[in-house]
ZAMIPA-751689 format. One record per residue (C-alpha): residue number from 1; x, y, z; residue in one letter. Coordinates in steps of 0.02 Angstrom, whole numbers. Example, Ala and Ser with C-alpha at 12.3 -4.5 7.8 and 13.67 -1.06 7.14 Angstrom:
% ZAMIPA-751689
1  615  -225  390  A
2  684  -53  357  S
//
This chain:
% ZAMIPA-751689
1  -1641  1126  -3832  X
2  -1700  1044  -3665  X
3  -1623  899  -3741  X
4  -1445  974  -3762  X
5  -1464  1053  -3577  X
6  -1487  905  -3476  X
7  -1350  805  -3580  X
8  -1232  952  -3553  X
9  -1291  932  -3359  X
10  -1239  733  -3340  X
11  -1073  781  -3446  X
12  -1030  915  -3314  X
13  -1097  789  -3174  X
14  -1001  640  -3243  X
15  -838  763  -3248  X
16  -847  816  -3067  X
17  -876  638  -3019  X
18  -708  588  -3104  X
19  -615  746  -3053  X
20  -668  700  -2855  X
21  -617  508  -2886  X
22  -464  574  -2952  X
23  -446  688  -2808  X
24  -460  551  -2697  X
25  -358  428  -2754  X
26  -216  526  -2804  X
27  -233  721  -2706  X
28  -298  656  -2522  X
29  -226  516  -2412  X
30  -360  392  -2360  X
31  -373  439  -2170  X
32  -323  295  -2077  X
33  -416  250  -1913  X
34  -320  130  -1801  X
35  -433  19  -1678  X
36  -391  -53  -1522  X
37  -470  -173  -1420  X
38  -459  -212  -1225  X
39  -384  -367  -1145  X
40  -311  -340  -989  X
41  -136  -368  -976  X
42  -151  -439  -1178  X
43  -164  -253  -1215  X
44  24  -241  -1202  X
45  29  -327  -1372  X
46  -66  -176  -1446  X
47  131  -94  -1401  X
48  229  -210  -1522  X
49  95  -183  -1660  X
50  118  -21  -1651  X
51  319  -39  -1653  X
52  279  -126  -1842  X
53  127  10  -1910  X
54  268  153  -1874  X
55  431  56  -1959  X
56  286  18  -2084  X
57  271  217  -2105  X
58  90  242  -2083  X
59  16  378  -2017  X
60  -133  354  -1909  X
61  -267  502  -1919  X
62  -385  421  -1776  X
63  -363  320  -1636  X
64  -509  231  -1517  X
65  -496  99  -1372  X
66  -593  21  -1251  X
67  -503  -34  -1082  X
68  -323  -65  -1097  X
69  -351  -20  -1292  X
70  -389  145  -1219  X
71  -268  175  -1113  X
72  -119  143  -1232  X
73  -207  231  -1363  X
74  -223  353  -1253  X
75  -51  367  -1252  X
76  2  348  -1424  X
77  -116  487  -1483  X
78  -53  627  -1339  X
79  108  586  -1435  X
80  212  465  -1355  X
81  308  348  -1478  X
82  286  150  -1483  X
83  491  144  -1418  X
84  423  247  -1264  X
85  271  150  -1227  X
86  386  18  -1230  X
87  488  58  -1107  X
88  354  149  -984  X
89  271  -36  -968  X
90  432  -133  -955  X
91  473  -21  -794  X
92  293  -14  -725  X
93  257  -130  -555  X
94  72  -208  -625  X
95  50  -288  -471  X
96  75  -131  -362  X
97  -37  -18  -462  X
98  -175  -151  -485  X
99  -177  -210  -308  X
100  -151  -8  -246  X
101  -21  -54  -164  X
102  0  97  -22  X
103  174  122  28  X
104  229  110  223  X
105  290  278  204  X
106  111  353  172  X
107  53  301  319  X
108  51  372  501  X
109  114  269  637  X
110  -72  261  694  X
111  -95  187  506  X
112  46  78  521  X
113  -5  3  674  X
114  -166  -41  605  X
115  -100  -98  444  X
116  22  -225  528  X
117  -103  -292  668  X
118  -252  -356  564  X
119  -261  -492  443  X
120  -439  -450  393  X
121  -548  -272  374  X
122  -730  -289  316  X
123  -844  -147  323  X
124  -993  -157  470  X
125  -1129  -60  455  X
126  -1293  -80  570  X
127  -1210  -245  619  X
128  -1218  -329  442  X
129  -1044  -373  373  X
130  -1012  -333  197  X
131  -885  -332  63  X
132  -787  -243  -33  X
133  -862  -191  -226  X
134  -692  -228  -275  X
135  -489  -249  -253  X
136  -416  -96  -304  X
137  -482  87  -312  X
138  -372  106  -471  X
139  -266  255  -373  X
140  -107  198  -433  X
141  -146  190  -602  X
142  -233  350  -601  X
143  -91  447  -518  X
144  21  370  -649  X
145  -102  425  -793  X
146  -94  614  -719  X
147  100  631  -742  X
148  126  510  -907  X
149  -42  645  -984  X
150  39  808  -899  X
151  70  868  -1060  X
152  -114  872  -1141  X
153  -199  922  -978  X
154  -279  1063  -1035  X
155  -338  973  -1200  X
156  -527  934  -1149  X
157  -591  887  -1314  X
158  -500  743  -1368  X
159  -512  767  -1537  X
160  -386  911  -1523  X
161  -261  790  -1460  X
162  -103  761  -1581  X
163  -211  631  -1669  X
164  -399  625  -1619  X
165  -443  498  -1498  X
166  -590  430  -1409  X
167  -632  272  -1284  X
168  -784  178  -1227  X
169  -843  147  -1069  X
170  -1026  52  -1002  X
171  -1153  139  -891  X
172  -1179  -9  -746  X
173  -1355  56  -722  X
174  -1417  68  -889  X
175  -1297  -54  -980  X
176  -1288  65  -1118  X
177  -1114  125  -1204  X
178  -1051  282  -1165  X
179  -919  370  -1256  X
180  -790  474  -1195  X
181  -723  597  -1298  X
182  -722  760  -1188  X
183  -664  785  -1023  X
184  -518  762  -932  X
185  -408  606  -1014  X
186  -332  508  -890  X
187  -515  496  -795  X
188  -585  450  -952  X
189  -496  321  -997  X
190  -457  260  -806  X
191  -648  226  -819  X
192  -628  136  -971  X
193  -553  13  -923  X
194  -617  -12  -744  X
195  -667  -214  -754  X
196  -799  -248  -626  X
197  -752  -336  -461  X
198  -555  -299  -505  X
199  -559  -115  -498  X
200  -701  24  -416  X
201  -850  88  -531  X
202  -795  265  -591  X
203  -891  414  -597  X
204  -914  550  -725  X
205  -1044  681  -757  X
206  -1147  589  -632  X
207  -1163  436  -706  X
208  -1071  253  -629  X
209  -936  173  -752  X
210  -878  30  -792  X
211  -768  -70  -923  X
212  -817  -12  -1096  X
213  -775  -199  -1148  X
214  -937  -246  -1064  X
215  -1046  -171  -1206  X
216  -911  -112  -1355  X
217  -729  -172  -1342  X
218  -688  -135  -1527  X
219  -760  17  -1570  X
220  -755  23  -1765  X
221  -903  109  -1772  X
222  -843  245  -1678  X
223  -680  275  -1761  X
224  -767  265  -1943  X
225  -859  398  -1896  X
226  -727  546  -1843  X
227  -673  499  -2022  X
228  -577  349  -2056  X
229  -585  280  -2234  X
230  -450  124  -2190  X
231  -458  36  -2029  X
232  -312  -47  -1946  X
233  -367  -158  -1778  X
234  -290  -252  -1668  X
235  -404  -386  -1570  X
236  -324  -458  -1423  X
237  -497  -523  -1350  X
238  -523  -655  -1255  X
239  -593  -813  -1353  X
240  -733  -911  -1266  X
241  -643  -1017  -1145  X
242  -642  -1208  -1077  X
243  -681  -1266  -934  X
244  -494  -1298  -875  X
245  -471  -1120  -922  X
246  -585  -1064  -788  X
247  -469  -1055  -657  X
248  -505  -895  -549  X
249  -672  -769  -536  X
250  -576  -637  -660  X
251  -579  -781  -794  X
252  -758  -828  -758  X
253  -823  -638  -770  X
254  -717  -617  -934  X
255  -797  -772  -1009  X
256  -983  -701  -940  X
257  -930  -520  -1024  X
258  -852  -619  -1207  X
259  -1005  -683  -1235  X
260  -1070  -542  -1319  X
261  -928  -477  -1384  X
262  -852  -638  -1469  X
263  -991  -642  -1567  X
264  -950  -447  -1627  X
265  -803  -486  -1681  X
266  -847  -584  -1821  X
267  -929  -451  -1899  X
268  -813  -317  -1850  X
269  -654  -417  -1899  X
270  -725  -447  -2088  X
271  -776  -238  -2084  X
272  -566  -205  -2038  X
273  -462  -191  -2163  X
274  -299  -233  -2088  X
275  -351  -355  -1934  X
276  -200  -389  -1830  X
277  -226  -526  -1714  X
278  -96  -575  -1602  X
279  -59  -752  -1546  X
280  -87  -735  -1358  X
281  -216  -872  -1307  X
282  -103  -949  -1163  X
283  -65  -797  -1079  X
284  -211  -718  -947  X
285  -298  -552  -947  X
286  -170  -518  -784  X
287  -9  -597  -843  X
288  69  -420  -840  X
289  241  -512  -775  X
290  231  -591  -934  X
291  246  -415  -1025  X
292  403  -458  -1147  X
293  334  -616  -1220  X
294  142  -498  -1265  X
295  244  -383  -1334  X
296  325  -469  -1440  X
297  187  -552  -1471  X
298  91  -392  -1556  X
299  239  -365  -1648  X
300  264  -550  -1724  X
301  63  -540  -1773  X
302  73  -333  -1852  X
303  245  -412  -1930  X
304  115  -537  -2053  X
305  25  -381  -2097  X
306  205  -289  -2161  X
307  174  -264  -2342  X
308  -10  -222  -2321  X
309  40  -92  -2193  X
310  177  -15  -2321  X
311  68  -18  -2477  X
312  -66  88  -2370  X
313  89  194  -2321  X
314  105  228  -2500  X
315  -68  270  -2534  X
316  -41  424  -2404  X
317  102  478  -2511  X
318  242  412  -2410  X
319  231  554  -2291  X
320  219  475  -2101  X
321  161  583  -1958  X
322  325  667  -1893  X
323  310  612  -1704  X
324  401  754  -1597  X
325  480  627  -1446  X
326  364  690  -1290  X
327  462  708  -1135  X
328  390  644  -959  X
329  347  776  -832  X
330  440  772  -676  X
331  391  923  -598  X
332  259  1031  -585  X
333  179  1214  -471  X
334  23  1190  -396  X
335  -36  1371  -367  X
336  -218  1353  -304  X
337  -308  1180  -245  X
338  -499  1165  -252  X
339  -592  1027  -160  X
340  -737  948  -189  X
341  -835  805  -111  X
342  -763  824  83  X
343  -902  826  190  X
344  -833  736  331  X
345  -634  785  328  X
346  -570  970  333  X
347  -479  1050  212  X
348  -324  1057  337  X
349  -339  881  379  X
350  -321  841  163  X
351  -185  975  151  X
352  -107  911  296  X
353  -123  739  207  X
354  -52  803  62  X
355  120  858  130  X
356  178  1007  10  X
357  164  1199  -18  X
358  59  1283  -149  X
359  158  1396  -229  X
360  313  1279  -229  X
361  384  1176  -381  X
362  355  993  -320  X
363  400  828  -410  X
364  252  724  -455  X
365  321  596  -332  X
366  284  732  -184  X
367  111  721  -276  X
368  101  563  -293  X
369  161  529  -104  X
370  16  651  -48  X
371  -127  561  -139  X
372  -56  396  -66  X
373  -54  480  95  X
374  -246  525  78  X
375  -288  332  -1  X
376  -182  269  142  X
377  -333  343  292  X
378  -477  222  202  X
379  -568  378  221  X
380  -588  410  25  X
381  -681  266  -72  X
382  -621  369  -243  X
383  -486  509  -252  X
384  -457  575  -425  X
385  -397  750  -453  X
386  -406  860  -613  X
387  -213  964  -656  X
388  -263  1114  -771  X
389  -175  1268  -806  X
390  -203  1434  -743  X
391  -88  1535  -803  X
392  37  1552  -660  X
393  30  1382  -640  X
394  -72  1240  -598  X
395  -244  1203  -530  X
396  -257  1055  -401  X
397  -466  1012  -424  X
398  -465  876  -294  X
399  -630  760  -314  X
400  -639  663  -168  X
401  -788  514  -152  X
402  -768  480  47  X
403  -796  327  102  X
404  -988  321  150  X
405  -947  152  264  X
406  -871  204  454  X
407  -875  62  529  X
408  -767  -97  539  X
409  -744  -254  606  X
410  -568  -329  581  X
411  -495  -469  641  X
412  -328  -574  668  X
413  -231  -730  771  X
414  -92  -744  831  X
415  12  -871  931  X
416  198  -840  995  X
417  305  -903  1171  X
418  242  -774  1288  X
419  71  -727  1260  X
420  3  -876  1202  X
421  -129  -909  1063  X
422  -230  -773  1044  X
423  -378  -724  935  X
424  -420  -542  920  X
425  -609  -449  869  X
426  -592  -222  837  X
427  -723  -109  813  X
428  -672  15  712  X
429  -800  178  703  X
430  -721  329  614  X
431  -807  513  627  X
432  -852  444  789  X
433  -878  608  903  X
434  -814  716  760  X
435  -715  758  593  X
436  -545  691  557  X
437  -560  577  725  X
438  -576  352  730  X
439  -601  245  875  X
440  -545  78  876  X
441  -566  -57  1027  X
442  -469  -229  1007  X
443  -545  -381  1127  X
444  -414  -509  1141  X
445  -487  -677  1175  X
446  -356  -809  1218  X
447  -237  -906  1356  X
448  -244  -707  1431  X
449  -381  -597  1394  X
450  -338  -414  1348  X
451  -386  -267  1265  X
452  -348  -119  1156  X
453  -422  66  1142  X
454  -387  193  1032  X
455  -465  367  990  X
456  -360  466  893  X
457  -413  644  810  X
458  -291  680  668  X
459  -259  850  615  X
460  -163  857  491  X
461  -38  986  497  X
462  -87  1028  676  X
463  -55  941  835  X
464  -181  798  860  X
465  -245  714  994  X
466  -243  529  1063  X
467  -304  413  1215  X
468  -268  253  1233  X
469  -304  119  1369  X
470  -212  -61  1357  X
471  -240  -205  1456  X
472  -87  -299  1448  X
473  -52  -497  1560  X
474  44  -638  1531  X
475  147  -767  1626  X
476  317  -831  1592  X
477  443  -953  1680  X
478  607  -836  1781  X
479  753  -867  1844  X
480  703  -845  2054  X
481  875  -753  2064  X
482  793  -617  1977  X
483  638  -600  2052  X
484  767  -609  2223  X
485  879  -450  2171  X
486  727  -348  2129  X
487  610  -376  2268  X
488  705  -416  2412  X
489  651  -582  2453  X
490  741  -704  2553  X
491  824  -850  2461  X
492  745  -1012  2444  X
493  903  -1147  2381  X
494  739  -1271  2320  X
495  677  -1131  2217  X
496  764  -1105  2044  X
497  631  -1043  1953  X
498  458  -960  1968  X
499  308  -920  1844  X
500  271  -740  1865  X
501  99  -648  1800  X
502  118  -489  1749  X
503  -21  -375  1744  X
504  -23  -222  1651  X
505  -146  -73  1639  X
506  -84  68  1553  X
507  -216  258  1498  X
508  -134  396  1382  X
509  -183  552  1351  X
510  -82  627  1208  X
511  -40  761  1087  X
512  54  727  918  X
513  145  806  769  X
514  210  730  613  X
515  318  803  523  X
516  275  705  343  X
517  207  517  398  X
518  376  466  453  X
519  434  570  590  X
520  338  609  763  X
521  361  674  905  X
522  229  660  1048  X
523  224  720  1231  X
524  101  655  1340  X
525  15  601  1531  X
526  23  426  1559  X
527  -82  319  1705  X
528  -16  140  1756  X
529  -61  -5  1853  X
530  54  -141  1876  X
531  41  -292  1955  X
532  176  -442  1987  X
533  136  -597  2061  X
534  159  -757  2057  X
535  88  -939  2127  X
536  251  -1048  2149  X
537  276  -960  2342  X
538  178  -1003  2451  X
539  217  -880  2599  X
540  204  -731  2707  X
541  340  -606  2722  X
542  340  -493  2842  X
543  334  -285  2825  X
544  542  -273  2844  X
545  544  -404  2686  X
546  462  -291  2591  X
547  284  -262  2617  X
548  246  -415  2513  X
549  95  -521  2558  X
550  10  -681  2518  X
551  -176  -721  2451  X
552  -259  -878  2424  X
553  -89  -945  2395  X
554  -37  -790  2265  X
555  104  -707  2284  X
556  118  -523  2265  X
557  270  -422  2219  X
558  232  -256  2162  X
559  42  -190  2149  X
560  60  -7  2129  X
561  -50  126  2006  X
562  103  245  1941  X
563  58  437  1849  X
564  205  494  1757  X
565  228  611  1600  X
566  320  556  1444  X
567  373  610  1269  X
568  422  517  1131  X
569  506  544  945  X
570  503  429  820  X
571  575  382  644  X
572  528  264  560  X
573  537  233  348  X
574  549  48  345  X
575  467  -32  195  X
576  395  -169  325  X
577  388  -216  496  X
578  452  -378  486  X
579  541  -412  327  X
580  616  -235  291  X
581  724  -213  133  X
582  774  -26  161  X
583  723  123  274  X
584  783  185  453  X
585  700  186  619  X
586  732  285  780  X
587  612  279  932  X
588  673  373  1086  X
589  563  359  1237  X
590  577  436  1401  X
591  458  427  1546  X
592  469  556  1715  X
593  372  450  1847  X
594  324  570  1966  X
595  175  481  2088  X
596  121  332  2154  X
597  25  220  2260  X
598  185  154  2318  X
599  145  -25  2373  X
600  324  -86  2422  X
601  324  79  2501  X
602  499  129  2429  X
603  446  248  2312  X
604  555  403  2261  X
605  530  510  2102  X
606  636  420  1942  X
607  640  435  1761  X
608  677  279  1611  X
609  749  360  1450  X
610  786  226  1320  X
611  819  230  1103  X
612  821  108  964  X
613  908  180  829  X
614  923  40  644  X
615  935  27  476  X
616  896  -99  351  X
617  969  -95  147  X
618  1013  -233  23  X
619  1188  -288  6  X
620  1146  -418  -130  X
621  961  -443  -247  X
622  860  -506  -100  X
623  981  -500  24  X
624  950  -377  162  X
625  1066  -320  305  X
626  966  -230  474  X
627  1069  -173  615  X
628  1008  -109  765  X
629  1064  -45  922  X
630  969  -12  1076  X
631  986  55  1261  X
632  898  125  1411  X
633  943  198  1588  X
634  867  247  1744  X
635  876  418  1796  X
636  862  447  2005  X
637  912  347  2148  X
638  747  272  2183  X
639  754  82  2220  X
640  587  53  2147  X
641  641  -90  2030  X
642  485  -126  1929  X
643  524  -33  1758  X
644  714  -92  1765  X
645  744  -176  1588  X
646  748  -363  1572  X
647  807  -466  1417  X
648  759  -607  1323  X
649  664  -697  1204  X
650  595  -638  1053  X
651  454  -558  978  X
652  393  -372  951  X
653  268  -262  1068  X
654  355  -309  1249  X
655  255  -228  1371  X
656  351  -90  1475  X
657  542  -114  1463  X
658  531  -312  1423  X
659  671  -295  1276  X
660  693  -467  1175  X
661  858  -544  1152  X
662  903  -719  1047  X
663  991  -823  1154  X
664  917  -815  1323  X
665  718  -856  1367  X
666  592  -689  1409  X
667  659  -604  1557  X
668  825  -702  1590  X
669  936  -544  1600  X
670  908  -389  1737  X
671  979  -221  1755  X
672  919  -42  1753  X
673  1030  -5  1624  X
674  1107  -108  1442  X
675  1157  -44  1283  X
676  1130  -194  1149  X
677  1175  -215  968  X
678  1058  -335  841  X
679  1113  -388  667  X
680  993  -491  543  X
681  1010  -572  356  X
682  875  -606  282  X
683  892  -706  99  X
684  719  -703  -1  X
685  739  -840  -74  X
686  583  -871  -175  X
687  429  -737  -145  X
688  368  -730  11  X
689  488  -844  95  X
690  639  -800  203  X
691  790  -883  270  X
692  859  -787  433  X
693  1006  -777  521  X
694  1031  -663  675  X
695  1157  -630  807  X
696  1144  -512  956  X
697  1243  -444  1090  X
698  1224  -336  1264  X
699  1279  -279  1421  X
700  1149  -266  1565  X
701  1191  -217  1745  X
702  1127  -74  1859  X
703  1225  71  1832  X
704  1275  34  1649  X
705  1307  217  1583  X
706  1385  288  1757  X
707  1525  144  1767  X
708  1577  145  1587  X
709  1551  -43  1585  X
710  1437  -3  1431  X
711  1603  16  1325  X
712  1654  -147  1370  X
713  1661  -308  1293  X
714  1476  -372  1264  X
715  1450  -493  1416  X
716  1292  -588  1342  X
717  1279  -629  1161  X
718  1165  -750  1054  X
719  1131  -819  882  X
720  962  -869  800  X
721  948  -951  627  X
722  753  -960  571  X
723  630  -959  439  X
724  493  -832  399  X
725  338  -819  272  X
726  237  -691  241  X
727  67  -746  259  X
728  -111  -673  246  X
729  -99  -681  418  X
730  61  -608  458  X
731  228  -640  474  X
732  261  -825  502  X
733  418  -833  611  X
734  523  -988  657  X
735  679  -984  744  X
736  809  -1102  849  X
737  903  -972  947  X
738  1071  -1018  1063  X
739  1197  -941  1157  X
740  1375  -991  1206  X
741  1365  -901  1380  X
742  1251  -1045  1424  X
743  1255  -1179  1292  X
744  1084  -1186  1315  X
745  956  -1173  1143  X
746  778  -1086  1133  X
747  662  -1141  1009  X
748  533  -981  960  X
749  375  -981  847  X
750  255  -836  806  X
751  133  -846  686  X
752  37  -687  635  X
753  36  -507  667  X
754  88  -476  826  X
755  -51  -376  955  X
//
């Protein structure tokens, strides 16, 4: 009887185990897991794979990445379609959201000015210099991440997704693998793929991450267990490379980091059952421009691997995953915003940053715009930001990492016409008496010796508050005919021309508003000392020649400390400074001086309004047109002739109402009133490198505006055809410059940012 029992027992056992191999093969669909491993800019080829597993008609039931493997995984399994992925990285800038790229229009104007002034930034703390843990913060990427994953924000456990993902990721301080399959997705997988020295250490639940390549960049493991019974992967490592491979420090830490995992990968290959493997050896872990040909080349390599991909497709019963076509969010409500991490900036100087309403629909580019606005300051070492639902709308949770370094030291050179060579040291100290406030001090060392303060307090959506001090000299060759008119100085026939020094000393105190980072308008005190003088007269003139007088052979025009109040407005959403493709600029100035020393002893109360108003746009691919037109009167009757206008020459940052003008050489032209127009191509004709043609033309005289000579034909005019490069010093500007008034020619050079 026992007998019969335990035979009737292996019977019923041997039945089930038939019935459940039956079940298998024929009632449940092996679950598929698809792998995908990182690469850098190779990842792309993980795209055109894809393309060939969906016209193959499998459906994938788990998807895990590491690095770029993660992030379009990432994609695919919040429901994107291959097609779409497609076209998302065909229209994505690599270069501007590696490099972080912060547009001009994020800036302030006390942003801009820094931006454009120094060729190098390095952080200076307790006077040791230090650099940099990396390029690029990642903020581009991340913000694109946000709106591409808008859809699945409120999915925190990624399994839940449309198909179950996860992505790996390496502790730097343990070297251990972490994954990530919880949490908020586009952080996740932003850390991911965060390769040291190109992109910041992320941070999540306290601990520091970096590339999950370093430890596991094909996580089969992983992926086998959520489930998978067939594994497709696609391996676009790096192999081990040569020596003439070698070529930059991203190639050297890829080959330190492959070591490991080339050696993986020939286990892991043999444990995939459908290894895809595209052919992209000769193309780098940052050939992004080379997008198309990786592409393709993920869908040439998943193209070998057809019929094994449509016999598994058969094995799930023919029945692909329907994939509903996600649309992109444009727009979204932010309701409420939460902030964490600001210790040293107020919440009004980060909303004031951030430039829109709660409560309002906004695009994500207003987003977008405000975090660039925030990454812009150098304030925030790390700004990522959580979007989650709360029913009305949207939470904001900003997570802001400020930037525990305050101190700078930057540095740039410069050469040009009028001021010389030049070679210029800042300090740069920010939270320096208190929140939301920077000090800066530039020391010019050169053929003139100048300086540069700043200390600005920004508040955001408030007014702020500013003081400057600039120390301003040079010397340049005039006509004596000027210097004649202005001064009153008795004619000399054997004198054509003098070298004048100009000295100026000029302390703000002002108050500021900016109406989004591109308009201001500021109202402030102004003190000035101003000094002419010059060493080619050697003489004495008496009091009735106008109080002038003579010093160890130097002699003085104008000597005189001036207080006056001012306001200014300006517009400005030029691209760049010197090469701009598109964008508009207005800066109106006027100045009420209303005291002074008086040392011609002619003073009478006067006022100098003057405006720039341009624009700049392409006519042709990389072929830009900016016009500009300019002009300036005095208000009053006083014959104080010291802040009259004077054209000529070229450059940017003229002191006072020094206005350049191609043609003619620094200060040729006199009046107390012009009105000038200023045209400029500009071919790009291969990166960096520009071929220039200008032409300019004015009228100058006293009383400009009040004789309607303004309307008249242009009196002075002059052409320039140059060269410029963008360097990492600056703007590289060469230029021959003529004018038929004269048929004289002017040679110009500058080279660097101009200070």
């Amino acid at each position: 009887m026992r007998n019969i029992i335990i035979t009737i027992s292996i019977l019923f056992a041997l039945l089930a185990t038939v019935a459940n191999a039956q079940n298998t093969s024929e009632g449940s669909p092996p679950k598929v897991g698809l792998v995908l491993s990182g690469g850098g800019a190779k990842g792309l080829a993980h795209i055109g794979a894809l393309k060939v597993i969906e016209e193959a008609g499998v459906k994938i039931d788990y998807i895990g990445g590491t690095s770029m493997g993660a992030i379009v995984g990432a994609l695919y399994a919040s429901g994107y379609t291959a097609q779409q992925l497609d076209s998302i990285f065909r229209s994505t800038d690599f270069t501007d959201l590696i490099q972080d790229n912060v547009p001009r229009s994020a800036k302030t104007f006390y942003e801009k000015e820094d931006s454009e002034r120094y060729a190098l930034s390095l952080p200076f703390e307790n006077f040791k210099i230090s650099f940099p843990q990396a390029i690029s913060g990642g903020q581009n990427i991340y913000n694109l991440l946000v709106q591409l994953l808008f859809h699945v924000k409120d999915i925190q456990d990624f399994k839940k997704l449309p198909i179950p993902f996860l992505c790996m990721a390496t502790n730097v301080e343990t070297g251990e693998e972490i994954l990530l399959d919880k949490g908020y997705l586009p952080e996740a997988i932003v850390a991911s793929g965060t390769f040291p020295s190109l992109f910041e250490p992320a941070e999540i639940d306290g601990q520091i991450l970096i590339d999950g390549g370093v430890v596991n960049n094909y996580p089969i493991d992983r992926v086998k267990s959520m489930g998978a019974d067939i594994i497709i992967g696609v391996d676009v490592q790096h192999d081990l490379a040569t020596r003439e491979s070698l070529s930059s420090a991203t190639e050297i830490l890829l080959q330190i980091n492959n070591y490991r995992t080339v050696n993986d990968m020939k286990k892991k290959s043999k444990e995939t059952d459908i290894y895809i493997r595209p052919n992209i050896d000769e193309f780098s872990v940052i050939a992004f421009d080379k997008g198309t040909q990786i592409v393709k080349s993920g869908e040439e390599a998943a193209q070998g691997k057809l019929e094994e991909l449509k016999q598994l497709a058969k094995r799930q019963n023919g029945t692909p995953r329907p994939r509903k076509r996600v649309e992109m969010a444009d727009s979204l409500t932010i309701n409420r915003m939460i902030l964490e991490g600001n210790d040293q900036y107020t919440r009004g100087y980060i909303k004031g940053k951030l430039r829109f309403n709660l409560a309002e629909k906004i695009s994500f580019d207003d987003l977008r715009q405000g975090m660039s606005n925030l990454s812009a300051t150098g304030n925030f070492k790390a700004i990522r930001y959580d979007l989650v639902s709360n029913g009305l709308g949207t939470d904001l949770i900003l997570k802001l990492k400020e930037n525990p370094t305050k101190m700078f030291i930057k540095m740039s050179a410069h050469y040009d016409d009028l001021y010389k060579s030049a070679a210029l040291i800042n300090l740069t100290k920010k939270n320096f008496l208190m929140k939301d406030d920077v000090a800066s001090f530039d020391f010019i060392l050169g053929d003139h010796i100048r300086y540069n303060m700043q200390y600005y307090l920004d508040k955001g959506y408030y007014w702020s508050f500013g003081i400057n001090s600039k120390l301003t000299n040079f010397d340049a060759d005039t006509d004596f005919s000027l210097i004649q008119s202005n001064f009153n100085i008795p004619a000399d026939p054997n004198i054509q021309r003098i070298n004048m020094d100009v000295t100026d000393l000029t302390n703000q105190v002002y108050l500021q508003t900016v109406i989004q980072e591109e308009f201001a308008f500021i109202i402030g005190a102004e003190h000035k000392f101003l000094k002419y003088s010059t060493r080619t007269l050697n003489q004495v003139a008496s009091e009735t020649d106008g109080n002038i007088s003579s010093s160890n052979q130097r002699t003085t025009f104008e000597n005189s400390n001036y207080l006056n109040a001012y306001s200014q407005i300006k517009l400005d959403t030029y691209d760049d400074k010197y090469f701009p493709t598109r964008g508009l600029l207005f800066d109106g100035d006027f100045h009420f001086y209303g005291l002074s020393s008086d040392y011609t002893d002619n003073f009478t109360q006067f006022a100098i309004a003057k405006a720039t108003f341009g624009g700049a746009f392409s006519v042709v691919p990389n072929l830009t047109l900016q016009l500009e037109t300019n002009g300036g009167f005095k208000l009053g009757t006083s014959p104080v002739t010291s802040f009259d206008f004077a054209l000529g020459g070229f450059g940017n940052d003229f002191v006072n109402n020094f206005v350049p003008f191609m043609g003619y050489d620094f200060l040729s032209l006199p009046g107390n009133s012009f009105i000038k127009t200023y045209g400029r191509l500009d071919y790009r004709f291969a990166p960096k490198h520009h071929m220039l043609l200008n032409a300019n033309y004015a009228n100058i005289a006293d009383d400009l505006f009040r004789t309607g000579d303004w309307f008249k034909e242009p009196s002075f005019s002059g052409y320039g055809v140059g060269y410029g490069f963008e360097s990492f010093l600056g703007p590289i500007q060469l230029y021959y410059s003529w004018s038929p008034e004269t048929k004289d020619g002017n040679f110009f050079v500058s080279l660097g940012y101009w200070f």
